[in-house]
C-alpha positions in Angstrom: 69.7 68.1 97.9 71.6 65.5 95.8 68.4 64.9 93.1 65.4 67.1 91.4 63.6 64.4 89.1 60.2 65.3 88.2 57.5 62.9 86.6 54.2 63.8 85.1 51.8 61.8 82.2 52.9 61.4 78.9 51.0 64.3 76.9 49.8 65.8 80.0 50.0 69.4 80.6 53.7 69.6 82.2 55.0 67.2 80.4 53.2 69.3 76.9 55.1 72.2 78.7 58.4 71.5 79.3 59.0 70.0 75.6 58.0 73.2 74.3 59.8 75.3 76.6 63.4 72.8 75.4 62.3 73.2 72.3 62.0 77.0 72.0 64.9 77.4 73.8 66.8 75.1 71.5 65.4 77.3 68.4 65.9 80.9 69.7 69.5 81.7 70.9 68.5 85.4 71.7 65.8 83.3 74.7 68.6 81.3 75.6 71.1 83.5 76.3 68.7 85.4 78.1 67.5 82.7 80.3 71.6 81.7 80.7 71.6 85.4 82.0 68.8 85.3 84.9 69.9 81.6 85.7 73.5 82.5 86.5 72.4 86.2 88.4 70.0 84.1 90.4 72.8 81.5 91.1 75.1 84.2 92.3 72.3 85.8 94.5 70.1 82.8 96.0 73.5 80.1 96.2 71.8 79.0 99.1 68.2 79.6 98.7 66.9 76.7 96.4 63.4 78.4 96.5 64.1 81.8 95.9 66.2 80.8 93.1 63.1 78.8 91.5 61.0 82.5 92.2 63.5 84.2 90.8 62.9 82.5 87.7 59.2 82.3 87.4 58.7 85.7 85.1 61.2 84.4 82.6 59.7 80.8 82.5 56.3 82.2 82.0 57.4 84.3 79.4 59.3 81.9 77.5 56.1 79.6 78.3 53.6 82.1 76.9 56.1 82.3 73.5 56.6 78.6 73.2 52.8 77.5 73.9 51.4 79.6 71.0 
């Protein structure tokens, strides 16, 4: 795969969702790093597995999700 691109509504509820994921990222260093640390792990691990990477990552997202949402 050369290209992700994802599109959604302006406002809607993914679009909503990743600007506050960026932006809580962008504010807390000790979520980023974090994040950094279970992206890289999972790169390592799943080099070939494109969806087992993205399940890899789905406790952290939600996490950061749940934080960032409030």
């Amino acid at each position: 795969m050369n290209y992700h691109l994802y599109v959604c509504p302006k406002n809607g509820k993914g679009y909503v969702e990743h600007i506050a994921f960026r932006d809580y990222l962008h504010s807390n260093a000790a979520a980023r790093l974090e994040y950094e640390a279970v992206k890289l792990r999972l790169a390592e691990q799943y080099r070939y597995d494109i969806d087992a990477y993205g399940e890899g990552k789905t406790a952290i997202v939600t996490s950061i999700l749940k934080k960032a949402m409030k």
